[in-house]
OpenMM code with the backbone's topology and positions (N, CA, C; nanometers):
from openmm import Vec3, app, unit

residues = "UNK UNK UNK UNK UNK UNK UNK UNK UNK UNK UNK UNK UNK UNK UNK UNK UNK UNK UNK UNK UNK UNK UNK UNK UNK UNK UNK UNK UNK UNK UNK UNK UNK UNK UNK UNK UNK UNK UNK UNK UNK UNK UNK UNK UNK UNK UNK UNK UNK UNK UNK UNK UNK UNK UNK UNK UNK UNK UNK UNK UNK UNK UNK UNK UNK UNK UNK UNK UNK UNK UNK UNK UNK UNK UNK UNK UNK UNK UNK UNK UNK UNK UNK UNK UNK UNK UNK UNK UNK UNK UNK UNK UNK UNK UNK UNK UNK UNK UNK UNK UNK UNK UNK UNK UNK UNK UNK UNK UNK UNK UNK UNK UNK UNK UNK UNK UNK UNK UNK UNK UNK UNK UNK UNK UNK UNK UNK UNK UNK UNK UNK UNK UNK UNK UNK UNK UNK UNK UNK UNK UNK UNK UNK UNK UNK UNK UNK UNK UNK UNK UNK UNK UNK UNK UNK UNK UNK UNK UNK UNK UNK UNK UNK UNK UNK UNK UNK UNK UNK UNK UNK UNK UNK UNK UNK UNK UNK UNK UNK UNK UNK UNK UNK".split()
positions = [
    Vec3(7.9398, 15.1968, 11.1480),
    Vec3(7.9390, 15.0758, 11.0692),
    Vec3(7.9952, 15.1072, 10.9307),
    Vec3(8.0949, 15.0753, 10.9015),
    Vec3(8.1522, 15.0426, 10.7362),
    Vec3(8.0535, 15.0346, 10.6467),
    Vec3(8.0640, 15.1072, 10.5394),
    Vec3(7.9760, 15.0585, 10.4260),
    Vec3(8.0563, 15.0697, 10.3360),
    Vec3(8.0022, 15.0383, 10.2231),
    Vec3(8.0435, 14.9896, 10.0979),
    Vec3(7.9183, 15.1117, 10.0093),
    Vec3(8.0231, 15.1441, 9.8895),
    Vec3(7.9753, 15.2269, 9.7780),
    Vec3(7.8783, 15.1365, 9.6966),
    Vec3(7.7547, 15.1191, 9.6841),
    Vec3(7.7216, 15.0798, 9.5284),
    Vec3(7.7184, 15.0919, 9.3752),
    Vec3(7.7779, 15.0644, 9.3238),
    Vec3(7.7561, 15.1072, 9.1550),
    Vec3(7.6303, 15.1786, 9.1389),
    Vec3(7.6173, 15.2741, 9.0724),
    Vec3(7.4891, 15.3406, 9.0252),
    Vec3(7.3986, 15.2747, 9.0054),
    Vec3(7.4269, 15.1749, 8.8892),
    Vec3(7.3168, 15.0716, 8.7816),
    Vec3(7.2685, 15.0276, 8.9163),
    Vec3(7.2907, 14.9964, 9.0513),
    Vec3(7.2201, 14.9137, 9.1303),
    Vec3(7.1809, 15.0057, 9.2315),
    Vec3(7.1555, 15.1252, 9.2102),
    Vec3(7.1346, 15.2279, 9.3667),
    Vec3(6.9423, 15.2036, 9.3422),
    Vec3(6.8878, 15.1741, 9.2692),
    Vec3(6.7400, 15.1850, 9.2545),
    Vec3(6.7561, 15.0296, 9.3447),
    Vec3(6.7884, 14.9364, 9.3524),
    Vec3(6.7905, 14.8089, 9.4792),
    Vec3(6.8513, 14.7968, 9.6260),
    Vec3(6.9714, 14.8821, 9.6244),
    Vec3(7.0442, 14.8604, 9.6887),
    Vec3(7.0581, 15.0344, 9.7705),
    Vec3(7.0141, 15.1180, 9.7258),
    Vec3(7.0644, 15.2796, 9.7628),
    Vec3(7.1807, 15.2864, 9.6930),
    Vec3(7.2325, 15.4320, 9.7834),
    Vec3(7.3920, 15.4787, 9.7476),
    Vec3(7.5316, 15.3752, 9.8304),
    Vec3(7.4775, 15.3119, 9.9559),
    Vec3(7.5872, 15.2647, 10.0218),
    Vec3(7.5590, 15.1481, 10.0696),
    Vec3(7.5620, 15.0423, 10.1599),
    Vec3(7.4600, 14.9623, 10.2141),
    Vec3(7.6021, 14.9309, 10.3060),
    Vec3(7.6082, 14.9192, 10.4596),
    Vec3(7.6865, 14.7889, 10.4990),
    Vec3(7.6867, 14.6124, 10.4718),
    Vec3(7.8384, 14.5741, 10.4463),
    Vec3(7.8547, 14.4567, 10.4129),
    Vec3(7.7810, 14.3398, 10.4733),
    Vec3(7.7173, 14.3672, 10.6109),
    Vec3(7.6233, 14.2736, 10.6537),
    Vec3(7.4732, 14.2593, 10.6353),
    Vec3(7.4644, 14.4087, 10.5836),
    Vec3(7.3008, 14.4350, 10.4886),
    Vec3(7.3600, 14.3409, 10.3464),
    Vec3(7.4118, 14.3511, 10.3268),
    Vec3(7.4299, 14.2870, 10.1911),
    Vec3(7.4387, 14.1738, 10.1871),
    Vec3(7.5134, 14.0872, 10.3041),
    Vec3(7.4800, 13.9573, 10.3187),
    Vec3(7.4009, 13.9275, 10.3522),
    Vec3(7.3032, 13.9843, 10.4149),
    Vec3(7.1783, 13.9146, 10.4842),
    Vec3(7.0764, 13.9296, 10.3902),
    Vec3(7.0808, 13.9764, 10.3064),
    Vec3(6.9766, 14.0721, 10.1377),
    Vec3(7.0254, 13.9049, 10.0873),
    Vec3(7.1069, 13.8905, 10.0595),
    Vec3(7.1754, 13.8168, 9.9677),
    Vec3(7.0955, 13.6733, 9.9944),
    Vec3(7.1451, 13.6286, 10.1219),
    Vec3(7.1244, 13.5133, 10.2112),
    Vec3(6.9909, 13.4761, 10.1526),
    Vec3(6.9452, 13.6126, 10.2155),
    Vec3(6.7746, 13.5567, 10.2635),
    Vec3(6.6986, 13.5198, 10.1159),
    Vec3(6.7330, 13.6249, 9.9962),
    Vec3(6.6548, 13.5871, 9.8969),
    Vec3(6.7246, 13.4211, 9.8809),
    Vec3(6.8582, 13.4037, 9.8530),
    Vec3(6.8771, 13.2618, 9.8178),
    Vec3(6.8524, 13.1594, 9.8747),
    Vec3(6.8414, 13.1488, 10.0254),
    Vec3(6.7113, 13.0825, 10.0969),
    Vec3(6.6047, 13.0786, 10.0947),
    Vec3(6.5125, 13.1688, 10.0535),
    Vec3(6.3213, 13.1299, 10.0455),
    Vec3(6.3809, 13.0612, 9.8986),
    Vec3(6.4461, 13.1045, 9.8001),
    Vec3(6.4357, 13.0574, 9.6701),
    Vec3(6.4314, 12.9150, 9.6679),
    Vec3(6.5915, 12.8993, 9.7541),
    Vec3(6.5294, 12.7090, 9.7511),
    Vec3(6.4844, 12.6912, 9.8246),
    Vec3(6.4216, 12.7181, 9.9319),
    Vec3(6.3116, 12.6493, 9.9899),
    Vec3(6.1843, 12.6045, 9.8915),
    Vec3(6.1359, 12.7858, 9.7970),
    Vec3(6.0558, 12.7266, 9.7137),
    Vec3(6.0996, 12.6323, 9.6209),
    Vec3(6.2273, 12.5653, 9.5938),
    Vec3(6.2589, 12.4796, 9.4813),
    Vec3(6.2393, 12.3710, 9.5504),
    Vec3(6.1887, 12.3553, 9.6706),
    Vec3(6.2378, 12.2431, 9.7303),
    Vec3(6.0675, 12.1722, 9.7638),
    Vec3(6.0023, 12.3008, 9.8224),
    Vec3(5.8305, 12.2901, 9.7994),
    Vec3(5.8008, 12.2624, 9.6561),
    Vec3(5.8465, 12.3278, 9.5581),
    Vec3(5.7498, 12.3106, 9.4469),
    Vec3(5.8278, 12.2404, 9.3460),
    Vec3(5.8750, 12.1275, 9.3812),
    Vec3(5.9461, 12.0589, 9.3222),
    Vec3(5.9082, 11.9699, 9.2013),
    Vec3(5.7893, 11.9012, 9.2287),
    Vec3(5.7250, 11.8258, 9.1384),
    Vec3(5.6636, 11.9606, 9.0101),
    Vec3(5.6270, 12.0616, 9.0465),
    Vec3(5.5616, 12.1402, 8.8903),
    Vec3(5.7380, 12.2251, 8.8346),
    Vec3(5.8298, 12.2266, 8.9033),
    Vec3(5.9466, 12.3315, 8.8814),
    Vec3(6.0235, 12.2161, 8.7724),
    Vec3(6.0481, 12.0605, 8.8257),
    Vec3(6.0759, 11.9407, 8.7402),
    Vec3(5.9797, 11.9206, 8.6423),
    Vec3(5.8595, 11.9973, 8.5920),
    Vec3(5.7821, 11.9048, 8.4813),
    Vec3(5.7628, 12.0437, 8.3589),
    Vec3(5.8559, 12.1909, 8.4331),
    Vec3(5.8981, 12.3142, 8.3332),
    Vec3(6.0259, 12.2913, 8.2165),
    Vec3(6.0204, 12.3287, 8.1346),
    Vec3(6.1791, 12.3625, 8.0559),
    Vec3(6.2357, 12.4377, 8.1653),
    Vec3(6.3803, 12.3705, 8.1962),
    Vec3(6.4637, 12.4662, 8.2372),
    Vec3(6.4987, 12.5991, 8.2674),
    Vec3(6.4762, 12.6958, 8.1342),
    Vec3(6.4472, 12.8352, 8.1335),
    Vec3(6.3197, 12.8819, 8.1933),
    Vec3(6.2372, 12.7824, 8.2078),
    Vec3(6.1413, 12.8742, 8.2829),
    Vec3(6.1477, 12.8517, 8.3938),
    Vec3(6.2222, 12.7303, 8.4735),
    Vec3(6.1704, 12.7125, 8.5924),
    Vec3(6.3126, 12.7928, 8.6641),
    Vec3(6.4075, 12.8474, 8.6121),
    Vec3(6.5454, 12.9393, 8.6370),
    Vec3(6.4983, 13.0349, 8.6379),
    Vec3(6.4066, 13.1332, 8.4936),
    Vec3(6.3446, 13.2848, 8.5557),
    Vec3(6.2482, 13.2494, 8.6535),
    Vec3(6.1995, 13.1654, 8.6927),
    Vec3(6.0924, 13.1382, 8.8129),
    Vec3(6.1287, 13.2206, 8.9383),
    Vec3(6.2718, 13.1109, 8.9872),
    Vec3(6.3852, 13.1203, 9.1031),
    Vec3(6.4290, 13.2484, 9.1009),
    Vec3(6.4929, 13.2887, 9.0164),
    Vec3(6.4999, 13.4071, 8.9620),
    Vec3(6.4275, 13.5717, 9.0179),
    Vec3(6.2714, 13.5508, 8.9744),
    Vec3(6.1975, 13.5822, 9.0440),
    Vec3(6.1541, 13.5948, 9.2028),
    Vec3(6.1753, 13.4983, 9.2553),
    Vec3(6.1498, 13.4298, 9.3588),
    Vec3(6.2863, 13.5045, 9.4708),
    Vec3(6.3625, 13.5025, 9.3938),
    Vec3(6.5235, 13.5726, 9.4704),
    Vec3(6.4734, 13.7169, 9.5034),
    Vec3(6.4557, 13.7669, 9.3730),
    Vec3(6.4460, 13.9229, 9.3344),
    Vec3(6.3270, 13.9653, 9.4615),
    Vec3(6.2059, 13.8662, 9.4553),
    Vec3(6.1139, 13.9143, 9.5713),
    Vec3(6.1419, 13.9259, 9.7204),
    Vec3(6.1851, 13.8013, 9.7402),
    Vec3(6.2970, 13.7974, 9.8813),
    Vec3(6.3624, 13.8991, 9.9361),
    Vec3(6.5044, 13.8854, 9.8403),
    Vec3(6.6004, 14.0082, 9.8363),
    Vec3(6.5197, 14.1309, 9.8512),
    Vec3(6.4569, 14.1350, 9.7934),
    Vec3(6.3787, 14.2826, 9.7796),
    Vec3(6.2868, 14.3449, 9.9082),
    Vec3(6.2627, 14.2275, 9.9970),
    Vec3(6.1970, 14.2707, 10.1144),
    Vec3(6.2951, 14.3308, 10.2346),
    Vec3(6.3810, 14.2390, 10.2324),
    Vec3(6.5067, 14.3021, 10.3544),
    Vec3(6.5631, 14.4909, 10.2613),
    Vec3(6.6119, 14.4159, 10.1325),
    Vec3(6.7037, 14.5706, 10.0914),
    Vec3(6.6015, 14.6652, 10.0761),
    Vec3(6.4491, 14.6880, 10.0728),
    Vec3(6.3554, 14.7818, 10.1015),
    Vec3(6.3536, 14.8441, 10.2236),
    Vec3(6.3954, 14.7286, 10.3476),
    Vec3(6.4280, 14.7953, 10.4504),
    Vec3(6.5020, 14.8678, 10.5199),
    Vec3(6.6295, 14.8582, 10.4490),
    Vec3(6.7350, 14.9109, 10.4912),
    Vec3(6.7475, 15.0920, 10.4524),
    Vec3(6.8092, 15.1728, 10.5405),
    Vec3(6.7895, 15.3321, 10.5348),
    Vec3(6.8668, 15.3462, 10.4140),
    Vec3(6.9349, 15.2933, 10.3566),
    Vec3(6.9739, 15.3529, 10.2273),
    Vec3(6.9010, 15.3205, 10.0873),
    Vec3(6.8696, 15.1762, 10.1198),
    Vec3(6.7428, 15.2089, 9.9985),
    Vec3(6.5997, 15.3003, 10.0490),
    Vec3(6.5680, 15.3543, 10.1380),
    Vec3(6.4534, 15.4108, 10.1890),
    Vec3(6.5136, 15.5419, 10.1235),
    Vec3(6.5910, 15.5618, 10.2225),
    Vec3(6.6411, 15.7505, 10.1434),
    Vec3(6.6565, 15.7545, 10.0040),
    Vec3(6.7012, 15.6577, 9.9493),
    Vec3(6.7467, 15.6981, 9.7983),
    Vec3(6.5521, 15.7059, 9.7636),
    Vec3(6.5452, 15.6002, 9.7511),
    Vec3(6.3647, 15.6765, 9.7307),
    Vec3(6.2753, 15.8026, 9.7688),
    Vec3(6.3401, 15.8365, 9.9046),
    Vec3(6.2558, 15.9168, 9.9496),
    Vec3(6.2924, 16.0844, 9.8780),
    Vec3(6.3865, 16.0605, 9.8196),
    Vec3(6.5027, 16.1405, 9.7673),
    Vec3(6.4092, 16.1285, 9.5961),
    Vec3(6.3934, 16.0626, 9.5601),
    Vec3(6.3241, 16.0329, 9.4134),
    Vec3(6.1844, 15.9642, 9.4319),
    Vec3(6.0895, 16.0419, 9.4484),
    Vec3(5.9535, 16.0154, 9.4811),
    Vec3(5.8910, 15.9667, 9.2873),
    Vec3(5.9684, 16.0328, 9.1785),
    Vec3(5.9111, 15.9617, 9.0881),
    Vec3(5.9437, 15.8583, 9.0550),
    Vec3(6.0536, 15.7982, 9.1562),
    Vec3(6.1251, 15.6462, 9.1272),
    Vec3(6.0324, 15.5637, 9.2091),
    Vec3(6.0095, 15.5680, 9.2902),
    Vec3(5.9351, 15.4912, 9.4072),
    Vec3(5.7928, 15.4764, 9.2760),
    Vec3(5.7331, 15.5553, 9.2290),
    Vec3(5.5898, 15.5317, 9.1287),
    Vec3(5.6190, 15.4177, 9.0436),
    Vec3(5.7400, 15.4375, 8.9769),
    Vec3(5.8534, 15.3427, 8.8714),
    Vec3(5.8036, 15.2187, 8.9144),
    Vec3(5.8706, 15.2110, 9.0048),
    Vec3(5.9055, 15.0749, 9.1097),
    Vec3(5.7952, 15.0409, 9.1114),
    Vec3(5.6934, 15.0468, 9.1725),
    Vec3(5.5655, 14.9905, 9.1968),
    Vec3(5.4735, 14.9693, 9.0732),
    Vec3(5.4682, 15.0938, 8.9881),
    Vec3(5.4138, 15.0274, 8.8516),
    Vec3(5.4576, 14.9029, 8.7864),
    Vec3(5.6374, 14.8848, 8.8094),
    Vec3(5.6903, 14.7818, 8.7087),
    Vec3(5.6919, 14.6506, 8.8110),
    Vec3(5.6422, 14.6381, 8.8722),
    Vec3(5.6651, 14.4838, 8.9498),
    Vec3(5.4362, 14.3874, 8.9150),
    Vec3(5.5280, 14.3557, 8.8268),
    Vec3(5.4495, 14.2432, 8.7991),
    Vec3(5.4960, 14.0910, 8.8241),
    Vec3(5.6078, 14.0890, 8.9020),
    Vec3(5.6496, 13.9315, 8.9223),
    Vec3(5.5589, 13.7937, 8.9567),
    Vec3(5.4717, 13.8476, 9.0676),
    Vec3(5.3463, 13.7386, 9.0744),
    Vec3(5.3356, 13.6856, 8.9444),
    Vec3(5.2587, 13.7892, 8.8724),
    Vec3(5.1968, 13.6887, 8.7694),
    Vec3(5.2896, 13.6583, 8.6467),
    Vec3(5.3654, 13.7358, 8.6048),
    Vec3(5.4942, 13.6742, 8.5736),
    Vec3(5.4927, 13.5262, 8.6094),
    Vec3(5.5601, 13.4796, 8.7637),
    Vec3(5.5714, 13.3770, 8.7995),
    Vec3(5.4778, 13.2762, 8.7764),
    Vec3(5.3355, 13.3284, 8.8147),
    Vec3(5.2620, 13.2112, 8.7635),
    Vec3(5.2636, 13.1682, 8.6325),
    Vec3(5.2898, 13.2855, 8.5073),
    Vec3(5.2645, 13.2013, 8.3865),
    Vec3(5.3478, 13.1163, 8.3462),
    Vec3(5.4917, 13.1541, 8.4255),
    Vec3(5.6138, 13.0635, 8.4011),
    Vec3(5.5798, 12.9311, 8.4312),
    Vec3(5.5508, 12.9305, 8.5853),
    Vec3(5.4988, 12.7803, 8.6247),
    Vec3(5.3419, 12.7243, 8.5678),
    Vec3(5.2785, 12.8039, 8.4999),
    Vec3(5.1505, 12.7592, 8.4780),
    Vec3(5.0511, 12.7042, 8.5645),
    Vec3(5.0804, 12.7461, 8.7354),
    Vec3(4.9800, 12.7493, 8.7674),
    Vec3(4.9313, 12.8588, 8.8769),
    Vec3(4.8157, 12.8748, 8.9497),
    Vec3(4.8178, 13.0539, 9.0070),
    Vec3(4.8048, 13.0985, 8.9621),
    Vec3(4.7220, 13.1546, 8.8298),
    Vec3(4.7455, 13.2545, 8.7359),
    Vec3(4.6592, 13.3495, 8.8479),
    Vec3(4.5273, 13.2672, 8.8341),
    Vec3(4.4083, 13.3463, 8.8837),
    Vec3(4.4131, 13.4346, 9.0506),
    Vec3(4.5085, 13.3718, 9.1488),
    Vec3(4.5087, 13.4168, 9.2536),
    Vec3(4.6292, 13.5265, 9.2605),
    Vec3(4.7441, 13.4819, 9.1405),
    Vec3(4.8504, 13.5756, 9.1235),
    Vec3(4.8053, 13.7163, 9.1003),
    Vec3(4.6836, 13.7372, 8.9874),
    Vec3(4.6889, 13.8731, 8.9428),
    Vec3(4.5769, 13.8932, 9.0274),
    Vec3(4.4872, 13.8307, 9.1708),
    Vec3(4.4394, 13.9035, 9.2839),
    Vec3(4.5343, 13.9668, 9.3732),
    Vec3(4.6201, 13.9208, 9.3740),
    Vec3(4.7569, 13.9522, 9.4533),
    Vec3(4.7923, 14.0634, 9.4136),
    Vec3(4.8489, 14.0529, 9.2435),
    Vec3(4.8836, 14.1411, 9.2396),
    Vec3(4.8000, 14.2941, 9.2270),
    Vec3(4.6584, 14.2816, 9.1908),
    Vec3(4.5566, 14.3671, 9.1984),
    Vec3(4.5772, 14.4851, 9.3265),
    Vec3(4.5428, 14.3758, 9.4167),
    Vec3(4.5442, 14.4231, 9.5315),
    Vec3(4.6756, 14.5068, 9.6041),
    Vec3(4.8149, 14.4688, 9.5563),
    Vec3(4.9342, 14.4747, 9.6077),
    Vec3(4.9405, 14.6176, 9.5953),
    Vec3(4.9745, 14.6346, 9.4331),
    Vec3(4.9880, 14.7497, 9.3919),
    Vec3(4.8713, 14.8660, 9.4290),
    Vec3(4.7864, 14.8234, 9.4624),
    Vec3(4.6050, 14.9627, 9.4578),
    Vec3(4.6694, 14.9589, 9.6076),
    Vec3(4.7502, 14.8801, 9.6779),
    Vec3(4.7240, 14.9191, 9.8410),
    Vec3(4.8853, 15.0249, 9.8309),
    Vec3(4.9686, 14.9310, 9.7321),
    Vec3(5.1012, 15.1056, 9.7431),
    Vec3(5.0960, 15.1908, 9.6956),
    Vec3(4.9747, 15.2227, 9.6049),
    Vec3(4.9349, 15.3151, 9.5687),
    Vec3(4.8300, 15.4086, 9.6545),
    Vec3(4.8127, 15.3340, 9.7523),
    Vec3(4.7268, 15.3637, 9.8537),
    Vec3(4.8684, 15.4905, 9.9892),
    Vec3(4.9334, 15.3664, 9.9616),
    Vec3(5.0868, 15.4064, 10.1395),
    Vec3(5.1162, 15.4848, 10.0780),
    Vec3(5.1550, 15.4750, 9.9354),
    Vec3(5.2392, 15.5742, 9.8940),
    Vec3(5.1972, 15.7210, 9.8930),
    Vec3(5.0594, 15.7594, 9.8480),
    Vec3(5.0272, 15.8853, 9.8451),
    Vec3(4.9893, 15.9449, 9.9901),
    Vec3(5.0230, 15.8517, 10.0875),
    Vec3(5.0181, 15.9050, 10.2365),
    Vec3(5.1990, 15.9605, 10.2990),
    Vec3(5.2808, 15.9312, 10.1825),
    Vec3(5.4261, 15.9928, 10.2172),
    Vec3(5.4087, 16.1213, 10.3317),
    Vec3(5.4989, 16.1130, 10.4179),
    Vec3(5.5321, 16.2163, 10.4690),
    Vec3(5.4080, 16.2233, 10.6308),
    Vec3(5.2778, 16.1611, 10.5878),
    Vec3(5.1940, 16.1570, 10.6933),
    Vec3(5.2210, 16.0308, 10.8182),
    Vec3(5.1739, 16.0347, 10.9529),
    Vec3(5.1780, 15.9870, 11.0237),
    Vec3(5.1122, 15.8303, 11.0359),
    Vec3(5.0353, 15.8312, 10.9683),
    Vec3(4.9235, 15.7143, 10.8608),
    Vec3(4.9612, 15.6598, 10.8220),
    Vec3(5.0966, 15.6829, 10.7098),
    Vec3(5.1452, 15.5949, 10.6368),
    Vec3(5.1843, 15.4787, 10.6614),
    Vec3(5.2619, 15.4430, 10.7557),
    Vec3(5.3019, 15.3134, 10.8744),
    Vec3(5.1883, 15.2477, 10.8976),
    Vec3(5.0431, 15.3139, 10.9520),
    Vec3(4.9761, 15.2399, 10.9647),
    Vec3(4.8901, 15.1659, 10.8806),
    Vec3(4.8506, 15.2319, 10.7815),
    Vec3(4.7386, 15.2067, 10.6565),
    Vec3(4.8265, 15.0906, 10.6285),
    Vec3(4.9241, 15.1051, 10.5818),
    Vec3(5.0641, 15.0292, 10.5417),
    Vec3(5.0220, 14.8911, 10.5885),
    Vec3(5.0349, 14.8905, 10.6885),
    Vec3(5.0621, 14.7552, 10.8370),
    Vec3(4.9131, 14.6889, 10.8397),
    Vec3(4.7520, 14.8352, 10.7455),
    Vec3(4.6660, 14.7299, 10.8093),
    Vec3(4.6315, 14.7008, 10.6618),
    Vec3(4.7079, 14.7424, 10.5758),
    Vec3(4.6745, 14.6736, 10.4166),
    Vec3(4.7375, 14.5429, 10.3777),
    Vec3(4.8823, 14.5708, 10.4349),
    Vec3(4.9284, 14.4102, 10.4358),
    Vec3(4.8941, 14.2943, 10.5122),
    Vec3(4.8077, 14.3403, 10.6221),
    Vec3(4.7245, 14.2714, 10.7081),
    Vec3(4.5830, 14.1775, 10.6295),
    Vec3(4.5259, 14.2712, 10.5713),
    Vec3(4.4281, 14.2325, 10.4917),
    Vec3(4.4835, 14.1587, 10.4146),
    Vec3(4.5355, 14.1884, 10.2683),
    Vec3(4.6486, 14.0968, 10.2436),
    Vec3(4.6578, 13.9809, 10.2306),
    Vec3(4.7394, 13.9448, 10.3898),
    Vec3(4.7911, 13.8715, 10.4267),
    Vec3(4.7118, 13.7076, 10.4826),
    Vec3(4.5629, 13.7654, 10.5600),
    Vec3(4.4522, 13.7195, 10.5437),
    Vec3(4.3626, 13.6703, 10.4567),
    Vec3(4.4115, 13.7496, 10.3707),
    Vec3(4.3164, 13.6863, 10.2142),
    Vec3(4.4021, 13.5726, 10.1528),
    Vec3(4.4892, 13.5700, 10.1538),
    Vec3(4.5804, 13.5011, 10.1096),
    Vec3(4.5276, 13.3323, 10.1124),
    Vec3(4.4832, 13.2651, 10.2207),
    Vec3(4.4463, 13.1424, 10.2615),
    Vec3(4.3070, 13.1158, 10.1801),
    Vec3(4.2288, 13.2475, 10.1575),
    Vec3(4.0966, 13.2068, 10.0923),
    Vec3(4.1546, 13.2327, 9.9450),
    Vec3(4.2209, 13.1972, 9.8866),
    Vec3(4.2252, 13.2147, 9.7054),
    Vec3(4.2283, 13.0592, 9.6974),
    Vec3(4.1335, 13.0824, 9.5583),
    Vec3(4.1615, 12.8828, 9.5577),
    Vec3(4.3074, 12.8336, 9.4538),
    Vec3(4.3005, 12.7250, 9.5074),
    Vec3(4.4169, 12.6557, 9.4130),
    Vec3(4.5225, 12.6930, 9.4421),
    Vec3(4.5849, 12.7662, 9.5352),
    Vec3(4.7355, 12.8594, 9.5812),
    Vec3(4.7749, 12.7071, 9.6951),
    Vec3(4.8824, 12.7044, 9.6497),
    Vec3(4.9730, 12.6004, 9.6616),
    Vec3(5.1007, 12.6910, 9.7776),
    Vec3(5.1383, 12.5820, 9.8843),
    Vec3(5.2049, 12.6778, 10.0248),
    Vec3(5.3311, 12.7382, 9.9706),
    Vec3(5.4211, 12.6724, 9.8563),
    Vec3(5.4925, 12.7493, 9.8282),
    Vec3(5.4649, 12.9332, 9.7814),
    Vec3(5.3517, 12.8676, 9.6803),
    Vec3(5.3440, 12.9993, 9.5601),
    Vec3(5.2386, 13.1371, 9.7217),
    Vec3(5.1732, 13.0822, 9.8062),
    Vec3(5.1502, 13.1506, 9.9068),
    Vec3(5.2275, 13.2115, 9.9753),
    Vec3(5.3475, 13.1617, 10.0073),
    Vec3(5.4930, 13.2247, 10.0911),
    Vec3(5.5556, 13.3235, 9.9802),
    Vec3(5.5393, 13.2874, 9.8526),
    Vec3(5.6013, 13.4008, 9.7719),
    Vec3(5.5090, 13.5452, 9.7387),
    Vec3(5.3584, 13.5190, 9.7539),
    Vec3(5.2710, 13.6180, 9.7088),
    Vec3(5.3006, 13.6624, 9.8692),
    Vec3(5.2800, 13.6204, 9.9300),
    Vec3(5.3250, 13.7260, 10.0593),
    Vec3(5.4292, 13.7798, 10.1014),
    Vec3(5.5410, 13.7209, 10.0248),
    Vec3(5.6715, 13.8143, 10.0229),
    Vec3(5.6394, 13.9510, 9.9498),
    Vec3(5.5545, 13.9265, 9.8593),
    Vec3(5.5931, 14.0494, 9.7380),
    Vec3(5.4503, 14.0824, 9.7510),
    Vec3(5.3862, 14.0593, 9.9097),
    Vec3(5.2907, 14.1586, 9.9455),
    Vec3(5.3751, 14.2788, 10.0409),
    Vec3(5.4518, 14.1741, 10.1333),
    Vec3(5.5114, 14.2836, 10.2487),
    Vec3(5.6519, 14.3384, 10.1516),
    Vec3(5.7208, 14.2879, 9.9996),
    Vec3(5.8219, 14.3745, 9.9125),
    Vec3(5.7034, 14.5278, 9.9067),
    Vec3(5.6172, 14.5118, 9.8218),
    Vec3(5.6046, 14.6029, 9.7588),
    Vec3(5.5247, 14.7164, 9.7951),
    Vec3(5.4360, 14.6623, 9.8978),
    Vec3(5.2832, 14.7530, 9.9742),
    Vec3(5.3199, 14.7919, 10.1212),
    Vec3(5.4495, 14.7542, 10.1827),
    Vec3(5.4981, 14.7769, 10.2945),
    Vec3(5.6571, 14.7922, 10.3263),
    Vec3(5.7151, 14.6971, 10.2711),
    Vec3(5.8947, 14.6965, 10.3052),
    Vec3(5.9029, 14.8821, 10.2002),
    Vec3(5.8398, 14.8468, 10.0767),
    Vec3(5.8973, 14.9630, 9.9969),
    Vec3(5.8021, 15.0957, 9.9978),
    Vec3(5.6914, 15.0621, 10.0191),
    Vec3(5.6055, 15.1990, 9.9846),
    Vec3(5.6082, 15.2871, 10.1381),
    Vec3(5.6387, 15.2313, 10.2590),
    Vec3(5.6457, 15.2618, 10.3652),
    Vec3(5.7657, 15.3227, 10.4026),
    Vec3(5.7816, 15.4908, 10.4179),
    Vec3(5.9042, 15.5375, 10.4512),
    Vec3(5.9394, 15.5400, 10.5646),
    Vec3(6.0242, 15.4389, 10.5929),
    Vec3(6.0418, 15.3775, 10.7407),
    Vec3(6.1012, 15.4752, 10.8220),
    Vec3(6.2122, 15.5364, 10.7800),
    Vec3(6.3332, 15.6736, 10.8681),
    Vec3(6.2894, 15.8071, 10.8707),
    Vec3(6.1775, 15.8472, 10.8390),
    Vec3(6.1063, 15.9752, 10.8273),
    Vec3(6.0789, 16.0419, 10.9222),
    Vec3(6.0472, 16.1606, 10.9029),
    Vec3(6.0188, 16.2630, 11.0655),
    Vec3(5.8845, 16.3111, 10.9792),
    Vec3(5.7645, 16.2661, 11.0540),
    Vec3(5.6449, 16.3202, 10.9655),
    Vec3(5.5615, 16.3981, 11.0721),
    Vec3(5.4335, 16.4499, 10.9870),
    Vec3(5.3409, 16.5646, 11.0508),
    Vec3(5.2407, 16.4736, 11.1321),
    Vec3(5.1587, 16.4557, 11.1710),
    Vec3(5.0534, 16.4001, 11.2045),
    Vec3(4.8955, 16.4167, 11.1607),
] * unit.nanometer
topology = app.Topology()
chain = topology.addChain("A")
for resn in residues:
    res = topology.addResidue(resn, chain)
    for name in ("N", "CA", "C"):
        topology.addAtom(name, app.Element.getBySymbol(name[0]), res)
């Protein structure tokens, strides 16, 4: 399969190479949930200033996008390759609640989300290299994923996005998918 070189500035999203149909389908998919959510959360996204309800989408892309190009073997290796980048990554994703303060509402279920997101890739992550990792992985985003319906006030859009950037960050990314591990 053909690939394509990435610019440096973008190898922490994208790896060193990606094929042109990883890239369209990365591409696609974030700009589809995005408007879908513009399309669900239409009435609070129309009653924002402009600038906020654009870094919203914004957001909303970046989480998307970010679940497919986590999956792909070239962003996996480039991480697995820089184990203090992968810590990076997971410390700096605060987008949930980001997002909620933009839209002003979710605050409270955003930073359970995000509580939880990060303590569970901090969880996969220090299982690198073990046979576990896949699974802990699969039954943290499970939990998760379940809790999700009991937070109050979470609205179906802002729910489809906290569960994107449950399975971005605690599973698509902390989970080294192409690995040969010990048991």
């Amino acid at each position: 399969m053909r690939r394509l070189s990435i610019h440096p500035h973008l190898h922490d999203v994208f790896g060193e190479e990606q094929p042109p149909v990883y890239l369209a389908a990365i591409f696609l998919f974030g700009i589809g949930v995005a408007i879908a959510f513009a399309v669900l959360a239409m009435p609070v996204l129309s009653a924002l200033p402009s600038w906020r309800a654009v870094l919203a989408l914004i957001l909303v892309v970046d989480i998307a996008a970010g679940c497919v190009a986590n999956f792909t073997p070239s962003t996996n290796d480039f991480y697995v390759a820089r184990p203090r980048n992968r810590w990076i990554f997971i410390a700096i994703h605060v987008h949930v609640v980001v997002m909620a303060l933009l839209l002003g509402t979710g605050v409270g279920p955003a930073v359970a989300v995000w509580a939880f997101t990060i303590a569970a890739a901090i969880a996969v992550n220090l299982l690198a290299g073990h046979s576990a990792q896949t699974f802990v992985g699969g039954l943290l985003l499970s939990v998760g994923l379940a809790g999700l319906p009991l937070l109050p006030d979470l609205s179906p859009a802002l729910a489809g996005v906290f569960a994107l950037f449950m399975l971005k960050v605690q599973f698509s990314f902390a989970v080294d998918h192409y690995r040969n591990v010990s048991s």
